[in-house]
gemmi code that builds the backbone of each chain (N, CA, C; Angstrom):
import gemmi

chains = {
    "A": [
        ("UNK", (-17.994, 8.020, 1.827), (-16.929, 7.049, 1.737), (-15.826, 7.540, 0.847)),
        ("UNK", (-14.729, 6.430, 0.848), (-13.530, 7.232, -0.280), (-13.340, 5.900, -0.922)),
        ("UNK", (-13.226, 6.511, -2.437), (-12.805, 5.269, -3.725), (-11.879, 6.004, -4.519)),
        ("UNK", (-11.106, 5.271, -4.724), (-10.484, 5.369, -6.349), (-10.600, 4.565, -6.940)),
        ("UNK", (-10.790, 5.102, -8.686), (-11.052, 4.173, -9.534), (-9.568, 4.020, -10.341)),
        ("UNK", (-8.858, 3.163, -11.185), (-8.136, 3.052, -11.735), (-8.003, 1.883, -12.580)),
        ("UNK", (-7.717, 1.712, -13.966), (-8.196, 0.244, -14.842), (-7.425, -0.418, -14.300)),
        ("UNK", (-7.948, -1.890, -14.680), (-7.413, -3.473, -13.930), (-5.992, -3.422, -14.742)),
        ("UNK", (-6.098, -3.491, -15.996), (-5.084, -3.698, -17.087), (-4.689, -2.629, -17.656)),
        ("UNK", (-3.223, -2.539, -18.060), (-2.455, -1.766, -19.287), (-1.252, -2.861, -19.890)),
        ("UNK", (-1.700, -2.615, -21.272), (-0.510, -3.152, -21.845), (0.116, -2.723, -22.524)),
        ("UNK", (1.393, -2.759, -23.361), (2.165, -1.998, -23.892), (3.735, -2.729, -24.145)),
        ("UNK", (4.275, -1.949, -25.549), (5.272, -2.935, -25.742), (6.663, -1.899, -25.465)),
        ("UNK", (7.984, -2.502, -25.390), (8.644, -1.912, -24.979), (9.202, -1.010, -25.792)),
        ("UNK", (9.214, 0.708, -25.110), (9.694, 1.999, -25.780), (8.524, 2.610, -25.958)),
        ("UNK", (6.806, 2.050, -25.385), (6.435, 2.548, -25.890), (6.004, 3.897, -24.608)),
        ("UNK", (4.910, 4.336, -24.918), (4.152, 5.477, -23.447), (3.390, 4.843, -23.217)),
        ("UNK", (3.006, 4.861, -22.163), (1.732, 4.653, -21.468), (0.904, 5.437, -20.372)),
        ("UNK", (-0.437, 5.410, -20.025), (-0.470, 6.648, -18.999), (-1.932, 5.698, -18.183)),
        ("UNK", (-1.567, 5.791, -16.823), (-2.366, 4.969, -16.271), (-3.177, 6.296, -15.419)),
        ("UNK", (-4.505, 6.417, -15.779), (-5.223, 7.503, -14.736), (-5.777, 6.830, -13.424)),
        ("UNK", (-6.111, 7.671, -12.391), (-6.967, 7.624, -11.428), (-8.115, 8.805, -10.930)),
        ("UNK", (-8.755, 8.218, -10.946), (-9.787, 9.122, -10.497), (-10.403, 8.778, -8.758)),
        ("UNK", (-10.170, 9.872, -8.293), (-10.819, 9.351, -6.369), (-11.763, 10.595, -6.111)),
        ("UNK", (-12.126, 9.538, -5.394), (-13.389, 10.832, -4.422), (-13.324, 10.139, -2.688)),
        ("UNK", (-12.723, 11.214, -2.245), (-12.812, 11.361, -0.535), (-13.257, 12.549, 0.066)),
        ("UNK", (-13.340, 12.450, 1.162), (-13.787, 13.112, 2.375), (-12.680, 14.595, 2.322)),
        ("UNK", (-11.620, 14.322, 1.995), (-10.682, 15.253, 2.318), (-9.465, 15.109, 1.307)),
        ("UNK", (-8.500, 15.642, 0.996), (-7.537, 15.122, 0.387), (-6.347, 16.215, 0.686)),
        ("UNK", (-5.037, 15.254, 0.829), (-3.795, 16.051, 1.270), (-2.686, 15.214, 0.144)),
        ("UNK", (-3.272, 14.850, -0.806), (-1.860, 14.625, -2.276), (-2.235, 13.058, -2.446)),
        ("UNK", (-1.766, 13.044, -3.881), (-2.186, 11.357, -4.338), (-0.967, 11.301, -4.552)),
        ("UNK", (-0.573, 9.917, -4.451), (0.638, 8.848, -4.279), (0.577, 8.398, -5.369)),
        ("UNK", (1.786, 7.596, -5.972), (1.878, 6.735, -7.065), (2.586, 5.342, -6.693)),
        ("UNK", (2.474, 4.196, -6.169), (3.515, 3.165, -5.878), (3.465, 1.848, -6.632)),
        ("UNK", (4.484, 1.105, -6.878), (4.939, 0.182, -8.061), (5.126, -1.329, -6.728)),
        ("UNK", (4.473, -2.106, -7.483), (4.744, -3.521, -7.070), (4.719, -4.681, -7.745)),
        ("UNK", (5.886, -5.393, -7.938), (6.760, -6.353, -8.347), (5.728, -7.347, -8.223)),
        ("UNK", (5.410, -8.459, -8.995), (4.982, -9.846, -8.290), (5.818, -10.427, -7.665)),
        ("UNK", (5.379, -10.946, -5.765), (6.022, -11.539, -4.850), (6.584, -10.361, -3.715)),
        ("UNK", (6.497, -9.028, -4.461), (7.291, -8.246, -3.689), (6.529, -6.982, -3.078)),
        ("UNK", (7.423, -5.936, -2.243), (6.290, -5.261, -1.700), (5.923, -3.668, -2.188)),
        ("UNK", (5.192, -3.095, -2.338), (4.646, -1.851, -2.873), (6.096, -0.914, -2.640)),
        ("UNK", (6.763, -0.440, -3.429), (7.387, 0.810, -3.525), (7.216, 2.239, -4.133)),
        ("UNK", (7.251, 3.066, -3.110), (6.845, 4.737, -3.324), (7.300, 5.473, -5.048)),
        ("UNK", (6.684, 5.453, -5.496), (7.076, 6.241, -6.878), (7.250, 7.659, -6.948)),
        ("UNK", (6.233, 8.674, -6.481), (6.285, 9.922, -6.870), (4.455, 10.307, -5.848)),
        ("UNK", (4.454, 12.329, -5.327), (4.017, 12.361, -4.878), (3.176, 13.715, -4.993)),
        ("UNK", (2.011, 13.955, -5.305), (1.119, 15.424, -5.797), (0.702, 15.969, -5.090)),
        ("UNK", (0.925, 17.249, -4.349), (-0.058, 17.647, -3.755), (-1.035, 19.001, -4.454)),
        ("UNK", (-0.147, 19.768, -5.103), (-0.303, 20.685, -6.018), (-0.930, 20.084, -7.585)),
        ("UNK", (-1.555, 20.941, -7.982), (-1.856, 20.875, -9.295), (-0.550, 20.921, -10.578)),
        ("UNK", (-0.360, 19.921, -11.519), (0.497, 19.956, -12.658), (1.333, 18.793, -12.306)),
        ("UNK", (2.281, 18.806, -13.120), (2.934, 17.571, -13.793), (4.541, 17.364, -12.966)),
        ("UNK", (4.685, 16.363, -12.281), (5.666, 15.933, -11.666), (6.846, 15.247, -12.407)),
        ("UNK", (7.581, 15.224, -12.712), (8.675, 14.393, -13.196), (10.009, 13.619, -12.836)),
        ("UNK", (9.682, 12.266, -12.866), (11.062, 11.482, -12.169), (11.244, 11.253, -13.249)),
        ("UNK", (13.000, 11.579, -13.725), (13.493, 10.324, -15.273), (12.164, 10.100, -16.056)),
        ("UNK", (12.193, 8.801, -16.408), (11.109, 8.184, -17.130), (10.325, 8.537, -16.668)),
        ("UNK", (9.484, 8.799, -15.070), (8.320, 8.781, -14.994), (7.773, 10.135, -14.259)),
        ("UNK", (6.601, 10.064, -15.067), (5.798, 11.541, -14.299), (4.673, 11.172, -13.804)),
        ("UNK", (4.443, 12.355, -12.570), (2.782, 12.441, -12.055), (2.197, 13.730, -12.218)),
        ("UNK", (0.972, 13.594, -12.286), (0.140, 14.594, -12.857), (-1.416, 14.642, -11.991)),
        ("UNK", (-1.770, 15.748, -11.518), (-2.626, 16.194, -10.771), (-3.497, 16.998, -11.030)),
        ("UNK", (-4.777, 16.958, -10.888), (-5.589, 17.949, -11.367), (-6.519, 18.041, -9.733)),
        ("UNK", (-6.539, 18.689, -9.466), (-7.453, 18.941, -7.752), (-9.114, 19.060, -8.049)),
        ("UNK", (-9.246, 20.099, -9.150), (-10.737, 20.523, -9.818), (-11.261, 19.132, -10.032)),
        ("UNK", (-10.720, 18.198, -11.057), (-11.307, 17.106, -11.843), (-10.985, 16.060, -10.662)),
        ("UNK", (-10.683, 16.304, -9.596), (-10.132, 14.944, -8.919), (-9.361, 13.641, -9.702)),
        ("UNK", (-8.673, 13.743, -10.215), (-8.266, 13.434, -11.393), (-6.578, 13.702, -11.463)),
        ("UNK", (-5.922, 12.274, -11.232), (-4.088, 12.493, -11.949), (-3.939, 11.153, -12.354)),
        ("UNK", (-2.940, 10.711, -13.065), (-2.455, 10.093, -13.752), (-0.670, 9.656, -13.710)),
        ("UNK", (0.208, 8.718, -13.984), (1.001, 8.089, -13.716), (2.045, 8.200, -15.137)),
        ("UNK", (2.376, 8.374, -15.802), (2.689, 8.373, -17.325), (4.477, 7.763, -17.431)),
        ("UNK", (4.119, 6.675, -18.159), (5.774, 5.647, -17.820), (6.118, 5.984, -19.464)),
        ("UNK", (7.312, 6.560, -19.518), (7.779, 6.558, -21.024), (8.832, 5.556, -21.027)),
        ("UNK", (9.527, 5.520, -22.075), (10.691, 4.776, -22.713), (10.300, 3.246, -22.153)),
        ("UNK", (8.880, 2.664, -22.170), (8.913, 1.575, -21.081), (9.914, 0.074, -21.212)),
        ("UNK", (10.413, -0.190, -20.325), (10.955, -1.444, -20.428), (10.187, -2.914, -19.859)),
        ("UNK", (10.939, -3.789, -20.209), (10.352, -4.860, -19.668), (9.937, -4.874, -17.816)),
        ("UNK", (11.178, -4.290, -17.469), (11.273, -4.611, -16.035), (10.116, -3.361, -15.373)),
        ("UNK", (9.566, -2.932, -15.992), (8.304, -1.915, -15.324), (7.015, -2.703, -15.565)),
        ("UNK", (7.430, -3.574, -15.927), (5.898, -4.825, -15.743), (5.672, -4.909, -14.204)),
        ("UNK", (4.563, -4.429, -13.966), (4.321, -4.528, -12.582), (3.086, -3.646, -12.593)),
        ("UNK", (2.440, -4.294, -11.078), (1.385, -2.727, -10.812), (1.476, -2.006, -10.138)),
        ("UNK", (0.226, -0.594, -10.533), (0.874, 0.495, -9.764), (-0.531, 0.868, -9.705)),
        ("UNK", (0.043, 1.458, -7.904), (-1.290, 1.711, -7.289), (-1.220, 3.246, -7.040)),
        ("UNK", (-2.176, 4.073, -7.188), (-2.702, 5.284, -6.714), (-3.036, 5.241, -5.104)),
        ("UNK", (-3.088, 6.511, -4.617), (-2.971, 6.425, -3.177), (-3.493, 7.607, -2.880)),
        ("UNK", (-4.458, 7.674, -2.078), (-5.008, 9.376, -1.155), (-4.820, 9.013, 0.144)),
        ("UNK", (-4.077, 10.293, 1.013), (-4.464, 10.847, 2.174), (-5.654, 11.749, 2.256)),
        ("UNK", (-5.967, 11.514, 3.496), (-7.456, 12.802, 3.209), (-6.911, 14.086, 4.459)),
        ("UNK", (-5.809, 13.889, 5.275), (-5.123, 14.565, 5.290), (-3.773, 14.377, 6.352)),
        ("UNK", (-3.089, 15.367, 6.763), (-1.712, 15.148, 7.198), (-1.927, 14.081, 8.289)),
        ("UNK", (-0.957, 13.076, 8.269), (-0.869, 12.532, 9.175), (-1.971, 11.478, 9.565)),
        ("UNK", (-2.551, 11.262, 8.490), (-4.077, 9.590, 8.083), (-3.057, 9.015, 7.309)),
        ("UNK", (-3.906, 7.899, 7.486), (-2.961, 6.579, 6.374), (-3.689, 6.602, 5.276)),
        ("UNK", (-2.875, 6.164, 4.225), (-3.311, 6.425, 2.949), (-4.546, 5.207, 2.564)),
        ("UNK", (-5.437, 5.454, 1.427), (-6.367, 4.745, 0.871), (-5.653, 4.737, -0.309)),
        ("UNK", (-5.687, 3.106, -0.890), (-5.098, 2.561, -1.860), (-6.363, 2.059, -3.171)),
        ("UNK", (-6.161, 2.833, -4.191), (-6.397, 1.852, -5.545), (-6.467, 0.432, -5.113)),
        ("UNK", (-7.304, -0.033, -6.251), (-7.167, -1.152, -6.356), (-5.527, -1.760, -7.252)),
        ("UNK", (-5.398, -0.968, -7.907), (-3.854, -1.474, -8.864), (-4.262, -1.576, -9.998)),
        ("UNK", (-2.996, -1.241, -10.932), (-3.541, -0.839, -12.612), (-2.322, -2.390, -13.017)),
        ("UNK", (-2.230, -3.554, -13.651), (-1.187, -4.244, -14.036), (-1.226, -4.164, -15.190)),
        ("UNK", (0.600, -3.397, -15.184), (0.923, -2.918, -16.555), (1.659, -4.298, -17.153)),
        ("UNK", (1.445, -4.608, -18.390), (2.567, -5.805, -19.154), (2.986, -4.927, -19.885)),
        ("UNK", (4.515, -5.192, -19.982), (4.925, -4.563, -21.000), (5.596, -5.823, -22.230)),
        ("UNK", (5.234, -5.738, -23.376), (5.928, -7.040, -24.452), (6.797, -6.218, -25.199)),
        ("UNK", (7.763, -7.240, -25.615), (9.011, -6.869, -26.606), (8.437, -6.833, -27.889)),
    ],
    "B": [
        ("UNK", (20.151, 1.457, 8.127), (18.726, 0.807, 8.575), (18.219, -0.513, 7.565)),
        ("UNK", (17.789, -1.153, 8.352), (17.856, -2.502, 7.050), (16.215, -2.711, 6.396)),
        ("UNK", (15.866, -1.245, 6.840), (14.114, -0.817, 6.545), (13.169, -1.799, 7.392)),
        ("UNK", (11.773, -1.993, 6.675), (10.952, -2.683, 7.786), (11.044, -4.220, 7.715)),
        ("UNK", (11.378, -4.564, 8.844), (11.475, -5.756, 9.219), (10.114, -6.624, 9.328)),
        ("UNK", (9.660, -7.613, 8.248), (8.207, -8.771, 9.025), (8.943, -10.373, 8.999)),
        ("UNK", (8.273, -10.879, 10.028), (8.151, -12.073, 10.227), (7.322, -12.726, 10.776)),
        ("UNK", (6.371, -13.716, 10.213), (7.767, -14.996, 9.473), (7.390, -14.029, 8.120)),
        ("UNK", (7.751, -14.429, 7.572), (7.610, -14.193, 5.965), (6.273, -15.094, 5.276)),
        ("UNK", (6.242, -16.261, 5.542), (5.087, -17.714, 5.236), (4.480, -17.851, 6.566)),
        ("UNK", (3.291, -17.826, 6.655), (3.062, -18.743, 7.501), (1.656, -19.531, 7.059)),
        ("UNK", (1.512, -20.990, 7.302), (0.911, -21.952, 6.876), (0.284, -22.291, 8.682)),
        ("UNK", (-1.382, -22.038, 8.749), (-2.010, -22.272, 9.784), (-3.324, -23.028, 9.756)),
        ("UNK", (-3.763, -24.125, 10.549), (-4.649, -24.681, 10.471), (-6.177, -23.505, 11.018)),
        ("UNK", (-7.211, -23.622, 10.441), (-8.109, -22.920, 10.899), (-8.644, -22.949, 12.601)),
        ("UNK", (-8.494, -22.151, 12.847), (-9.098, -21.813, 14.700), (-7.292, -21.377, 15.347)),
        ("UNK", (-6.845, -21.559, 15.062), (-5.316, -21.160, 15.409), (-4.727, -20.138, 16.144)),
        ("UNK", (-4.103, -19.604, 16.548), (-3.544, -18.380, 16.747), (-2.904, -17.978, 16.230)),
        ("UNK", (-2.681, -16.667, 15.415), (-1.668, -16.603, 14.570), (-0.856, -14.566, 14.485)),
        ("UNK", (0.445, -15.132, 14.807), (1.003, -13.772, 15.411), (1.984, -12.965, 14.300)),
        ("UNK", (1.873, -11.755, 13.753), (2.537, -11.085, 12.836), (3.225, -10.264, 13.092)),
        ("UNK", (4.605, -10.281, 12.775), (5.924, -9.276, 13.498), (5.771, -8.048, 12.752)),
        ("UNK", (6.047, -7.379, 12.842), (7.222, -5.957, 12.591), (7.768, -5.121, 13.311)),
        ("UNK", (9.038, -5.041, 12.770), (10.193, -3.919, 13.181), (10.253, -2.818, 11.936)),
        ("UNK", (9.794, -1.647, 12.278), (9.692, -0.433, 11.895), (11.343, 0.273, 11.601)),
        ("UNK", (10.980, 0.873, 10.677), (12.503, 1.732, 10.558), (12.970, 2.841, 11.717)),
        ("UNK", (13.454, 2.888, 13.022), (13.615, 3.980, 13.688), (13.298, 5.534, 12.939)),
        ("UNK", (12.964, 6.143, 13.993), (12.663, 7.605, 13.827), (11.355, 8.134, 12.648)),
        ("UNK", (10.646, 7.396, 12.777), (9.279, 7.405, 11.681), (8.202, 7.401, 13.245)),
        ("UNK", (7.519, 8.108, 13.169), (6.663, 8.368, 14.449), (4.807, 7.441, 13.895)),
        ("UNK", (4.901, 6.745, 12.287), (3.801, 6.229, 12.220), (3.935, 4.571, 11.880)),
        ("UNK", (3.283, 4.144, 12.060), (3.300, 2.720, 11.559), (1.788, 1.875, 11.109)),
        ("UNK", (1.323, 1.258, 9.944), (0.179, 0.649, 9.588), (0.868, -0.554, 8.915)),
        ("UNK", (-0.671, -0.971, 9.532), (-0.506, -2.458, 9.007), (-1.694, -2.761, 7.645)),
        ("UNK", (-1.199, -3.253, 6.437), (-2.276, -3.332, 5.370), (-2.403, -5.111, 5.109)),
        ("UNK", (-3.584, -5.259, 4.596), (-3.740, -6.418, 3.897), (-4.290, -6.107, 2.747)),
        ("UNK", (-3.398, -7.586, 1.972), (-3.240, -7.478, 0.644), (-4.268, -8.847, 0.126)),
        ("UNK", (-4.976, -8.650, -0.712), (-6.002, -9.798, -1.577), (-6.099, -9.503, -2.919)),
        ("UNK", (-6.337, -10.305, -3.610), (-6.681, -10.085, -4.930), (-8.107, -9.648, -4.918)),
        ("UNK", (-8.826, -9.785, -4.692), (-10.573, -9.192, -4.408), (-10.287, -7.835, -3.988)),
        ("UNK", (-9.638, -7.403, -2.813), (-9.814, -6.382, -2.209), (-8.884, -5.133, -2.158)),
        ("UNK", (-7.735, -5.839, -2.810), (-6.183, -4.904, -2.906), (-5.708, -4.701, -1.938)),
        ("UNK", (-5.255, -3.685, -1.412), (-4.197, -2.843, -0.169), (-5.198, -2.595, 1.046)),
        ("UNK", (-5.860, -3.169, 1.774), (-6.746, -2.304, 2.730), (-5.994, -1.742, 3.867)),
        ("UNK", (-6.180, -0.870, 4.671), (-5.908, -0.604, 5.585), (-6.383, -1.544, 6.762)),
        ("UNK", (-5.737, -1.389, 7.555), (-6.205, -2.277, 8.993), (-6.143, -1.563, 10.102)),
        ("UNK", (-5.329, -1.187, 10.405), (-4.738, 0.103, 11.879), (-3.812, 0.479, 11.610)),
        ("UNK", (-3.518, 1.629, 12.119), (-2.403, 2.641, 12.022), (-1.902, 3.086, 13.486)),
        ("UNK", (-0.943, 3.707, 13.650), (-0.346, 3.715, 15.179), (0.174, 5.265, 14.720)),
        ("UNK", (0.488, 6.302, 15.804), (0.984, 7.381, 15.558), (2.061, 7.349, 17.507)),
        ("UNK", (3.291, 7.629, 17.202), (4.131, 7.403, 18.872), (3.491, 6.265, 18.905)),
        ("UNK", (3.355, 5.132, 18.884), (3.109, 4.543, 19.679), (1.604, 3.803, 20.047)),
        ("UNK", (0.779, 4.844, 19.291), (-0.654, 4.704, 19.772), (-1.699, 4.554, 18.908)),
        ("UNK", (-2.571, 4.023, 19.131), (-3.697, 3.109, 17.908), (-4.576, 4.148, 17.473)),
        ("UNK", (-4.431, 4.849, 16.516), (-5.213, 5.918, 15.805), (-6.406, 5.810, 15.009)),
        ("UNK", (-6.530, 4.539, 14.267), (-7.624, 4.379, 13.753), (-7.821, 2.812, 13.308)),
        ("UNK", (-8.536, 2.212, 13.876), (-8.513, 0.344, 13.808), (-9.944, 0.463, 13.082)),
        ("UNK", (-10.444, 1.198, 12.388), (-12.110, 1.127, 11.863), (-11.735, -0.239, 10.754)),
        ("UNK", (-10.666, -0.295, 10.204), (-10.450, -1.162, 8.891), (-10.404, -2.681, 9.513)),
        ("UNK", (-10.111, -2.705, 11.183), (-9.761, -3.976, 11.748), (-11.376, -4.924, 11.126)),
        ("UNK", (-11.233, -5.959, 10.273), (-12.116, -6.967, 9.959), (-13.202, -7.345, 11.409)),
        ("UNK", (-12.565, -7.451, 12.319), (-13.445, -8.139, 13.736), (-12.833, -7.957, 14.912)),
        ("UNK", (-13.597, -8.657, 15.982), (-12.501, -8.847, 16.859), (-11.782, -9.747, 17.204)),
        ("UNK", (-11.841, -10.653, 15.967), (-10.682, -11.893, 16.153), (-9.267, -11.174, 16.335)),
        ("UNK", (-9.429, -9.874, 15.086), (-8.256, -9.252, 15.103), (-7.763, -8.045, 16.076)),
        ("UNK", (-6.168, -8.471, 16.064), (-6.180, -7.154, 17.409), (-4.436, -6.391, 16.838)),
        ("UNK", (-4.225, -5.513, 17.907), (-3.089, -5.211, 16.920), (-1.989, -4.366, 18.471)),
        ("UNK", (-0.969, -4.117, 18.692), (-0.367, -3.583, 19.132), (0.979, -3.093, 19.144)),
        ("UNK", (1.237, -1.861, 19.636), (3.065, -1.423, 19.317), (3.312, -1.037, 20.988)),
        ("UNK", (4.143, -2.043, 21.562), (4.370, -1.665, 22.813), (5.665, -0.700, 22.901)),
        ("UNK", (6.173, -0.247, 21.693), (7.426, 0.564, 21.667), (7.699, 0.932, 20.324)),
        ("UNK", (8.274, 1.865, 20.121), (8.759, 2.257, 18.554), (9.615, 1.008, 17.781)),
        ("UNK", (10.002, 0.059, 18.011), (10.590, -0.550, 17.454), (9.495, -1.833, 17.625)),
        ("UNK", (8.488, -2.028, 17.669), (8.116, -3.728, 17.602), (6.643, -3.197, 17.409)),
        ("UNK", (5.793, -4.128, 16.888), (4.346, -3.699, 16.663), (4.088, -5.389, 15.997)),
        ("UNK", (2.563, -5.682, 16.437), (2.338, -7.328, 16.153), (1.055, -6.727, 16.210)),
        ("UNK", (0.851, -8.273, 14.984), (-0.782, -8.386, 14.376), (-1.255, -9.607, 14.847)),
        ("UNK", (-2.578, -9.638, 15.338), (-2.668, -11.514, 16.076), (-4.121, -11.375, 15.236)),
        ("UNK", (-4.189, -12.691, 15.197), (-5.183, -13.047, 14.476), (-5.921, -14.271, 15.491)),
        ("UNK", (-6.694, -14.087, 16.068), (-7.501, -15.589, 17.062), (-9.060, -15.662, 17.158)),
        ("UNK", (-9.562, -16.312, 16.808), (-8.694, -17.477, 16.198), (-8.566, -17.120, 14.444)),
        ("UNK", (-8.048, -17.989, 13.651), (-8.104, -17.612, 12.323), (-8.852, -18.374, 11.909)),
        ("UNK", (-9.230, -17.790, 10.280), (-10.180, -18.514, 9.679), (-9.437, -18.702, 8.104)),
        ("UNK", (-10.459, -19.379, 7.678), (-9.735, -19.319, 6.066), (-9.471, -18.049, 5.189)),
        ("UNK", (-10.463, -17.235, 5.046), (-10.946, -15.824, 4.671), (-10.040, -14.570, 5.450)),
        ("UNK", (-8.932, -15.403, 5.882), (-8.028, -14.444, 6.996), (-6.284, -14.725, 5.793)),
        ("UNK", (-6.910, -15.834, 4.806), (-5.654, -15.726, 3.625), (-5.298, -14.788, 3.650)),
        ("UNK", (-4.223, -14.120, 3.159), (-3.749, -12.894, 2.382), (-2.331, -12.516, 2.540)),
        ("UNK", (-1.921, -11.452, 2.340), (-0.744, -10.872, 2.351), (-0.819, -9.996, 3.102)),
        ("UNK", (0.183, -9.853, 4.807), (0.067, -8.464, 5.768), (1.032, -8.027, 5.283)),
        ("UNK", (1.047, -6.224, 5.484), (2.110, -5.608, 5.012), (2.467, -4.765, 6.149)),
        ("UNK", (3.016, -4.239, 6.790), (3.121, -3.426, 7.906), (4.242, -2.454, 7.162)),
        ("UNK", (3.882, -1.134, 7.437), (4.524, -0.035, 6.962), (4.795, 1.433, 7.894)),
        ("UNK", (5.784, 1.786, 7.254), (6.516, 3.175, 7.917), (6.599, 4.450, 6.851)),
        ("UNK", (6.477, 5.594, 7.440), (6.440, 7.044, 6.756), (5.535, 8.179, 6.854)),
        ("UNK", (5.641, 8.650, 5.281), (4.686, 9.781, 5.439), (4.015, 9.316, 4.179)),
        ("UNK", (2.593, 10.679, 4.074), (2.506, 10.165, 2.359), (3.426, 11.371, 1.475)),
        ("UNK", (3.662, 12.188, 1.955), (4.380, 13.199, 1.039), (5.825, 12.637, 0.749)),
        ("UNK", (6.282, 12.055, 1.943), (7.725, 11.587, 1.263), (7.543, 10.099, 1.034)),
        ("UNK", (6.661, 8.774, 1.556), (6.508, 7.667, 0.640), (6.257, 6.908, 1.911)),
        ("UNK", (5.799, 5.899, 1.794), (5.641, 4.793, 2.458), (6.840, 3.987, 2.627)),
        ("UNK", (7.724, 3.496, 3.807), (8.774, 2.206, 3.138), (7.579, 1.247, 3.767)),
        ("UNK", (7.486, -0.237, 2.740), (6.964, -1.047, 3.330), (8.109, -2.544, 3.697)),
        ("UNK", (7.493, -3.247, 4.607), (8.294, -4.494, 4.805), (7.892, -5.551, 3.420)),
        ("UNK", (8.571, -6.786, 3.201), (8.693, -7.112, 2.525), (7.324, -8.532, 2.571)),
        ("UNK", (6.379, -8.424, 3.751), (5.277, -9.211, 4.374), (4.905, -10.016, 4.930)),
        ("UNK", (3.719, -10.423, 4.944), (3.995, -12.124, 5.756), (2.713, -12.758, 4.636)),
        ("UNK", (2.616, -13.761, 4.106), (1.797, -14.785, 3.559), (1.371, -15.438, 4.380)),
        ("UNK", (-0.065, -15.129, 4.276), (-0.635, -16.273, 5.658), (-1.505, -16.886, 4.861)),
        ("UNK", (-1.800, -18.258, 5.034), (-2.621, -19.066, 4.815), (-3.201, -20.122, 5.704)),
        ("UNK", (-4.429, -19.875, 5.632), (-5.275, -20.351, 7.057), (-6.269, -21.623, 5.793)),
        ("UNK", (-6.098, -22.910, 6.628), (-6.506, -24.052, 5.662), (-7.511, -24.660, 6.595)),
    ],
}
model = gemmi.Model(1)
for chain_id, residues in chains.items():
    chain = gemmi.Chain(chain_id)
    for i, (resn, *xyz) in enumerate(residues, 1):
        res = gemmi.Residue()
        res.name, res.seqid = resn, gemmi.SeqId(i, " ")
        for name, pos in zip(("N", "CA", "C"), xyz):
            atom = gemmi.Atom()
            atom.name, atom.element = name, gemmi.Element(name[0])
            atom.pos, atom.b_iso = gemmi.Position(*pos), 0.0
            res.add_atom(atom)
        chain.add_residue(res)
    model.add_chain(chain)
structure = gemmi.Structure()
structure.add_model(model)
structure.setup_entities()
């Protein structure tokens, strides 16, 4: 079967870091996903690994390890408005639909 | 492109019902899936379509549920009859995973 694990909760106040991991085990794998969702609203694409090492958008990076099955999400400078969750994502390969995390919900407080 | 199109957005259904779920896909994306969303269960997959065609329905719950894309632009989720345990949030989506998923914005169904 295929799972990812990823914590229910992160909290954190604003400016600070935070780093949300995932860990999966599948059948196959062709890159883990990172996507952000709003309460009420719908999952949007963050950033995308297929390679081993550290990805970087602005504020936010992804990070991949293939050996450890094992990457992580890492939100710096955080603000209020990145309160939301964020789900991890595997293909097991080109052209399958992705398997979703359960979702990590980040709060962020002033 | 005004991205993926669902409708209705709400829908409020008595149990045993029929109940029908839109989407309009973003042109020129050759895949399309449909997910449901729960608090118990998160994002599941349901079916996926590749041109046109039903690639993998293993996630379909039963055979109440059924699913079809008679063309690149339209694809519907029916639910018959429904039940309560058929609550949730559908999401129907377009892309890749290397460049991102766009998803529609959903439908809320609630089966009472």
């Amino acid at each position: 079967g295929q799972s990812l694990e990823q914590p229910s909760e992160v909290t954190a106040v604003e400016g600070a870091i935070v780093q949300i991991n995932c860990t999966y085990q599948t059948s196959g794998f062709y890159g883990l996903s990172w996507y952000q969702q709003h309460d009420g609203g719908a999952p949007t694409f963050l950033s995308y690994n297929a390679l081993d090492g550290l990805e970087e958008t602005g504020r936010f990076s992804s990070f991949l390890s293939r050996s450890d099955s094992y990457g992580y999400l890492l939100l710096q400078e955080l603000q209020m408005k990145d309160s939301a969750s964020y789900f991890c994502a595997v293909g097991n390969q080109a052209g399958t639909a992705l398997i979703f995390g359960k979702g990590t919900t980040l709060s962020v407080s002033s | 492109d005004a991205g993926v199109i669902q409708s209705p957005r709400h829908e409020v259904t008595e149990m045993g019902q029929e109940v029908t779920l839109r989407c309009k896909p973003i042109s020129g994306h050759n895949s399309l899936f449909w997910y449901r969303q729960t608090m118990m269960r998160g994002l599941e997959l349901l079916i996926y379509f590749n041109n046109n065609v039903p690639i993998d329905d293993s996630g379909m719950p039963e055979d109440r549920f059924s699913a079809k894309m008679p063309n690149a632009s339209f694809s519907t989720l029916k639910i018959q009859p429904s039940e309560p345990r058929d609550s949730a949030v559908y999401f129907c989506a377009t892309g890749t995973g290397t460049y991102g998923y766009t998803f529609g914005s959903g439908t809320r169904l609630t089966v009472v």
